[in-house]
C-alpha positions in Angstrom: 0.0 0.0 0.0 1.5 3.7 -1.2 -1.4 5.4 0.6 -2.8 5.2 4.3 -6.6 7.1 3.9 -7.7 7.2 8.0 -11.1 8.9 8.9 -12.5 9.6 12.3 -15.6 7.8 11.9 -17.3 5.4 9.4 -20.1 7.6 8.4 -17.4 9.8 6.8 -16.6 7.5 4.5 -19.7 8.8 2.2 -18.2 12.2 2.1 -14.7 11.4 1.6 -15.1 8.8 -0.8 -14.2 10.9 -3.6 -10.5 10.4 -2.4 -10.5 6.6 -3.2 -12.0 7.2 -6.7 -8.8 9.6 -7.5 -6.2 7.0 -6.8 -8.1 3.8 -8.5 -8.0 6.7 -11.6 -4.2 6.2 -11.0 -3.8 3.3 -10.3 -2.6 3.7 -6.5 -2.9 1.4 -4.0 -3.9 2.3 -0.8 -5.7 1.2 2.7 -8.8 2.9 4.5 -9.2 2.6 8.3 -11.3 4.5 11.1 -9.3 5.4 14.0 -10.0 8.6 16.4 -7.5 10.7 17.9 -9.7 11.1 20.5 -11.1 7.7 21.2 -8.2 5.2 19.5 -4.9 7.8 20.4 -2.7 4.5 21.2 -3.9 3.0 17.3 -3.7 6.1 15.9 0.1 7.0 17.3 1.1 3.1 16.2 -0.6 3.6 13.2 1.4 6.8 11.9 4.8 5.3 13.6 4.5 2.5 11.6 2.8 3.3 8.6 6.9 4.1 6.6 8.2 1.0 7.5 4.9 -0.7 5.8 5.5 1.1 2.7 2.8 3.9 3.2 4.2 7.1 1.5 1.2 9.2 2.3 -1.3 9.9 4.8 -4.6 11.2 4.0 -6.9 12.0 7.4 -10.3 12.8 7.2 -12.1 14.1 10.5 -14.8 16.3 11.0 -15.8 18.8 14.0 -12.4 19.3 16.2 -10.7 17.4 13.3 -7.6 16.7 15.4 -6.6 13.4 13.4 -4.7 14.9 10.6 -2.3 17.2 13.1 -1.6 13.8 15.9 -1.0 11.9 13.0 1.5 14.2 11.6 3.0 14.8 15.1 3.9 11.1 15.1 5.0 10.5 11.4 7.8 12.3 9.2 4.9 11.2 6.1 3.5 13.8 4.3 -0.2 13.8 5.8 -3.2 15.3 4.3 -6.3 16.4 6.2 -9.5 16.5 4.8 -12.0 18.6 6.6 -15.3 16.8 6.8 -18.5 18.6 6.6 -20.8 19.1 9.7 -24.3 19.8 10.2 -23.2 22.6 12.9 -21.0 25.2 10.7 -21.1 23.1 6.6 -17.7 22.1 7.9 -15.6 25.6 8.5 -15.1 24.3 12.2 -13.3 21.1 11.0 -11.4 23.1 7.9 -10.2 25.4 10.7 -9.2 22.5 13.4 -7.4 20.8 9.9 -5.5 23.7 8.7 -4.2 25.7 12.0 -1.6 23.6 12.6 1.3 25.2 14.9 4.9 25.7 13.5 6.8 22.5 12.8 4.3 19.9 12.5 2.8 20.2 9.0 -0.3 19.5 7.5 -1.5 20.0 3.9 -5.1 21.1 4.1 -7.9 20.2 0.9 -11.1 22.0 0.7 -14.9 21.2 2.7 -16.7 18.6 0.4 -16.4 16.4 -2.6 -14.2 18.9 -4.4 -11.8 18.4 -1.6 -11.8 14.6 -1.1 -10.4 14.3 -4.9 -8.1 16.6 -4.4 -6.8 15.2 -1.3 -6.4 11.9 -3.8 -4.9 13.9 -7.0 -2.2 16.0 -4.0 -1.3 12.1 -2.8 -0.8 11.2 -6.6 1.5 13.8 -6.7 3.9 13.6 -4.3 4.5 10.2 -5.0 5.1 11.1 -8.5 7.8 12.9 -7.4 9.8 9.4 -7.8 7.6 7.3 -9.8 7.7 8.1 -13.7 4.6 5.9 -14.6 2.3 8.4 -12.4 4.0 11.3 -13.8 3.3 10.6 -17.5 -0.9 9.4 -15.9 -0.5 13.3 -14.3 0.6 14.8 -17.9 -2.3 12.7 -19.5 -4.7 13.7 -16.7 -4.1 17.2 -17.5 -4.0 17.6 -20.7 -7.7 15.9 -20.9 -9.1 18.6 -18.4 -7.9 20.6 -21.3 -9.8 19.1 -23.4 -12.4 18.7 -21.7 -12.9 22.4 -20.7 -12.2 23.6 -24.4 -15.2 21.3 -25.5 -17.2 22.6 -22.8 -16.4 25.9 -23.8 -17.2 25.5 -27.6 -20.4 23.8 -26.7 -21.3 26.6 -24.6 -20.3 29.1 -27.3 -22.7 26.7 -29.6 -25.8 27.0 -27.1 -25.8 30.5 -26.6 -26.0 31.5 -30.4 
């Protein structure tokens, strides 16, 4: 496994599962647990100590709410680690971007957007970084791009088309 995908709870597995999607589109293998930094800590600190020697490049940690599982994670890891704030019924999510991306000095944490849109990104940043190595999955990230290209310069002719 290249990719460790950890989330707080099972029921935020429906809102993250964009993430999964983006690395099947590459080709990336990766594993999907729930732990809690505030009801697992001893799993969760084993889990990031651990996670290099198993082969896991990346860490992606979805949590929602206080959304401390990204930042303990990176506090016991020298992985990258990517937090995915989950939405909430209380504030759409902004409370668990905010708890994701205020991390204090020294203890990284590279922070996606509130919903779907971030959930694939959180994927495609993964992708990247371990492209950084691997020159299969930077010729699948040149391909990728140049079909959004595409894909926005049809949209954009079709649109032209429509409106005439």
């Amino acid at each position: 496994m290249q990719v460790g995908i950890l989330m707080g709870s099972d029921s935020d597995w429906q809102k993250i599962s964009g993430v999964a999607r983006s690395l099947d589109e590459f080709g990336v293998s990766y594993e999907i647990n729930v732990m809690s930094a505030h009801r697992t800590p001893d799993s969760v600190k084993r889990y990031a100590e651990e996670a290099f020697g198993r082969g896991i490049r990346v860490i992606i940690c979805a949590a929602g709410g206080a959304a401390h599982l990204a930042g303990v994670v990176a506090s016991h890891t020298i992985l990258p680690v990517i937090g995915i704030p989950v939405p909430t019924e209380l504030s759409g999510g902004l409370d668990s971007l905010l708890s994701t991306v205020q991390m204090p000095g020294d203890i990284p944490v590279a922070t996606v957007g509130v919903g779907s849109g971030g959930a694939r990104n959180a994927g495609i940043l993964a992708v990247q970084i371990l492209a950084l190595s691997d020159t299969v999955l930077q010729r699948k990230l040149l391909d990728f791009r140049r079909e959004l290209v595409k894909k926005i310069t049809e949209k954009n002719m079709n649109l032209k088309k429509s409106l005439k």
